[in-house]
SESEKE-542235 format. One line per 8 residues: number of its first residue (from 1); their letters; for each residue x, y, z of N, C-alpha, C. Coordinates in steps of 0.2 Angstrom, whole numbers. Example, Ala and Ser with C-alpha at 12.3 -4.5 7.8 and 13.67 -1.06 7.14 Angstrom:
! SESEKE-542235
1> as> 66,-28,39,62,-22,39,66,-16,39  64,-11,35,68,-5,36,64,0,39
***
This chain:
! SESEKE-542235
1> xxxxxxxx> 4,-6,0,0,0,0,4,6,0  2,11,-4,5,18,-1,2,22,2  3,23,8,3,29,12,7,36,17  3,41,15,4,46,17,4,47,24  7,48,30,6,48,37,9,56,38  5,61,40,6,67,42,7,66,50  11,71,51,13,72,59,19,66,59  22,64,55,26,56,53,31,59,58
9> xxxxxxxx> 36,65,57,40,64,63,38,65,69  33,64,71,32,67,79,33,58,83  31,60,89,32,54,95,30,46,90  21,51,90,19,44,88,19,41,81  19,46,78,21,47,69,25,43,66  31,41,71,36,40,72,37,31,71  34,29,76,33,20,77,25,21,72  21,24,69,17,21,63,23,21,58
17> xxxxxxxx> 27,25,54,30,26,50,34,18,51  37,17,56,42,10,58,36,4,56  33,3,59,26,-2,58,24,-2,49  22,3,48,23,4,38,28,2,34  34,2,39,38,2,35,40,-5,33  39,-10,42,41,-15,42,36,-21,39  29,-17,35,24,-21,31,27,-20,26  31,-18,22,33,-19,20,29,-13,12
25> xxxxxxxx> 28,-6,19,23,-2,13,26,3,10  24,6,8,28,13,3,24,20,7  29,24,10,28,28,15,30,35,12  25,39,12,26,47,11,23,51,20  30,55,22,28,58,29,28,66,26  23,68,27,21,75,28,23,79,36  27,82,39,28,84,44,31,92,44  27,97,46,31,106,48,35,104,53
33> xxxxxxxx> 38,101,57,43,99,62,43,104,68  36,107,68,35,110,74,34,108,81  31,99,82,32,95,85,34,89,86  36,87,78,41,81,77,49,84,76  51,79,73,59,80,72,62,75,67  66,78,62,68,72,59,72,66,61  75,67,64,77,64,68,73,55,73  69,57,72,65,53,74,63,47,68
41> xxxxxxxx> 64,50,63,66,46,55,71,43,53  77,46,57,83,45,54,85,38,53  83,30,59,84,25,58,80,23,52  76,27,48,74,23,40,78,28,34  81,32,34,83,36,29,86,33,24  89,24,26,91,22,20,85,18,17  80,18,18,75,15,17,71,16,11  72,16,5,69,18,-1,62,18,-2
49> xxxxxxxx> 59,17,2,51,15,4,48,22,5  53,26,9,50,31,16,52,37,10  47,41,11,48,50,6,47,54,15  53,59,14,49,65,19,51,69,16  43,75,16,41,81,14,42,84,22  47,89,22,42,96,27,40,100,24  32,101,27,28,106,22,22,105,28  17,110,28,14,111,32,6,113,28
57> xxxxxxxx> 2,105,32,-3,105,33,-9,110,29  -9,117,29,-12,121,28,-11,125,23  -5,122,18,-3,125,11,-8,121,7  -11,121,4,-16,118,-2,-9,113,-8  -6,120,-11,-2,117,-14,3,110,-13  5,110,-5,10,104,-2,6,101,-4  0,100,1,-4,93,2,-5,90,-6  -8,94,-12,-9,92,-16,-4,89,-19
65> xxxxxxxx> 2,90,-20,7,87,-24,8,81,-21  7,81,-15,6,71,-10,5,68,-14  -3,71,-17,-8,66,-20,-7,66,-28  -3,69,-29,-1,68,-37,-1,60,-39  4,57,-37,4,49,-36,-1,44,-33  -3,43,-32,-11,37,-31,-9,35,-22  -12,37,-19,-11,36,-12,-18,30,-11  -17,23,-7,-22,21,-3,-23,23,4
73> xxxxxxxx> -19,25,8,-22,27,13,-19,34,18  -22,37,21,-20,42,24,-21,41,31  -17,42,35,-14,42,41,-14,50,44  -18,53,48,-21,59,49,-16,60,57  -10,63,58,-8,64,66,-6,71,66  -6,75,62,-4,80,62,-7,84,66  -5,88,71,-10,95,75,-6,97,81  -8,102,82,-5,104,88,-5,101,95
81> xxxxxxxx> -1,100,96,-2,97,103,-1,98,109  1,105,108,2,108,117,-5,112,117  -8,110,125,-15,115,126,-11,121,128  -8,123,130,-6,130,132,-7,136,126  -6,131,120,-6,136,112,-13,137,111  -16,131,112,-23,134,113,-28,139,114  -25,141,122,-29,146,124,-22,152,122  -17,151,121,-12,156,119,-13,160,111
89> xxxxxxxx> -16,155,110,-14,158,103,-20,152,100  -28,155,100,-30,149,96,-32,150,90  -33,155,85,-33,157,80,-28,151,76  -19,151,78,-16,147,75,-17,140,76  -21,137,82,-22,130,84,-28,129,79  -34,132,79,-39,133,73,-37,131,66  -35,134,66,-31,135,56,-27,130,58  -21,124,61,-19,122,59,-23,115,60
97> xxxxxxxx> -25,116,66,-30,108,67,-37,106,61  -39,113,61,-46,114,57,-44,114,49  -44,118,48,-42,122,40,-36,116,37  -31,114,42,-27,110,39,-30,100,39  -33,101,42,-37,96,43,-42,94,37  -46,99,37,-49,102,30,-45,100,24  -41,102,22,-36,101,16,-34,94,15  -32,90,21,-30,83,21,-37,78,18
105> xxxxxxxx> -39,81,21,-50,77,19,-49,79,15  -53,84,12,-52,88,4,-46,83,-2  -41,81,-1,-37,80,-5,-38,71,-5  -39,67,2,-41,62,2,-48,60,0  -52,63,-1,-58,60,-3,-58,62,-12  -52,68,-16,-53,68,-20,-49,63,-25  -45,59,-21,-41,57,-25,-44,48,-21  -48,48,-17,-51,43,-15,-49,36,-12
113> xxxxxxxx> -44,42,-7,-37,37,-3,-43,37,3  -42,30,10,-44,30,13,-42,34,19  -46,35,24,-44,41,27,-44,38,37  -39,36,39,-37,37,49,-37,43,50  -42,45,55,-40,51,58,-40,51,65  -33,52,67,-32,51,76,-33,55,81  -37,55,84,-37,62,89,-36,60,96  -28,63,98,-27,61,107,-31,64,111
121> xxxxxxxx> -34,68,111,-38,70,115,-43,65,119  -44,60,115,-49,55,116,-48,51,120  -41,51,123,-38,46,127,-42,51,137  -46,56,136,-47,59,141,-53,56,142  -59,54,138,-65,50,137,-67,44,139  -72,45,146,-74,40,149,-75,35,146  -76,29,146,-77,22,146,-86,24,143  -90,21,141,-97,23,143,-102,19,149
129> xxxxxxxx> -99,16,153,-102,12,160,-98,17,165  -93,22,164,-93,28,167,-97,31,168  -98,31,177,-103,36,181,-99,41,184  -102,46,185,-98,51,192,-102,55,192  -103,57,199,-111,60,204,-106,69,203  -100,69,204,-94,76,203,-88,74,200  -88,79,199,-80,78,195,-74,77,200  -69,73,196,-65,71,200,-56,72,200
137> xxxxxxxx> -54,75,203,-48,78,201,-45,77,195  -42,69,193,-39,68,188,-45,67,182  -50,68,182,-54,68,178,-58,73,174  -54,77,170,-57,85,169,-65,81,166  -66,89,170,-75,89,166,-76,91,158  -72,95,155,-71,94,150,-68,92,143  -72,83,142,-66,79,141,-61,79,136  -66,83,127,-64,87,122,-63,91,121
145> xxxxxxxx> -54,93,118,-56,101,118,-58,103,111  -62,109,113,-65,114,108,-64,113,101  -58,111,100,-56,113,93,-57,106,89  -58,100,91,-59,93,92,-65,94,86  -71,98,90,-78,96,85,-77,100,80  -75,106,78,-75,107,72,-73,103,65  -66,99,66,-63,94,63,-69,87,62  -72,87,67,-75,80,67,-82,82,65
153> xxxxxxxx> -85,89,64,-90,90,59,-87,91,52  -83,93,50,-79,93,46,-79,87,41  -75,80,45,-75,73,44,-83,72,42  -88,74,44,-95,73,43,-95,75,35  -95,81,35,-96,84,31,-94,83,25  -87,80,22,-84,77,18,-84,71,17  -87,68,20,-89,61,20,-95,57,20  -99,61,18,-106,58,20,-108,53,16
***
């Protein structure tokens, strides 16, 4: 298969890109290295399998040249990951979660790659036989953040 994994050099980007590679797939990483690193890549470099692009999510023109070539699947991990940027600056958490988010769906459903898309956020989301009478310390009351639904009306929306 060829796939495209955004976010490729970050923590987690990192051991999918290893696991793709050791199926033996054809790997294109999209990564702005504002939370990954190449580095992180370096053990496949000689790996003729593996493409990295730095280019950033919210360019139209990066993303689409991915798809010049016939991609089967997409691998969605790119976004921002410190909450602090959030509330500091969420204008640019927006646009690159949302907007750039937008563009990866956009470009997968027109070339008609399939589409993961992974939101760590999710990992804060009770179990559903989860009850609580009060909130509990290590348990924020608000399990998603914000920026979370826009994307996942989005995914609705391009995919219906």
């Amino acid at each position: 298969m060829k796939v495209l994994v955004t976010g490729g050099a970050g923590f987690i980007g990192r051991w999918v890109v290893k696991k793709l590679l050791e199926e033996g797939h054809t790997v294109k990483v999209l990564d702005d290295l504002s939370n990954g690193n190449l580095d992180n890549l370096s053990e496949f470099s000689d790996n003729p399998e593996l493409t990295v692009k730095t280019g950033d999510i919210k360019n139209e023109k990066t993303v689409s040249a991915l798809f010049r070539k016939k991609l089967d699947l997409v691998i969605h991990l790119a976004a921002d990951i410190i909450v602090q940027d959030s509330i500091d600056n969420p204008r640019k958490v927006f646009e690159n979660d949302v907007i750039g988010t937008f563009n990866i769906l956009e470009a997968s459903r027109k070339a008609q790659a399939k589409f993961v898309f992974m939101i760590p956020s999710l990992r804060q989301v009770p179990s559903p036989n989860f009850t609580r009478q009060k909130p509990h310390p290590r348990m924020p009351v608000r399990n998603l953040p914000a920026k979370t639904f826009p994307s996942l009306i989005i995914m609705h929306m391009v995919f219906r």
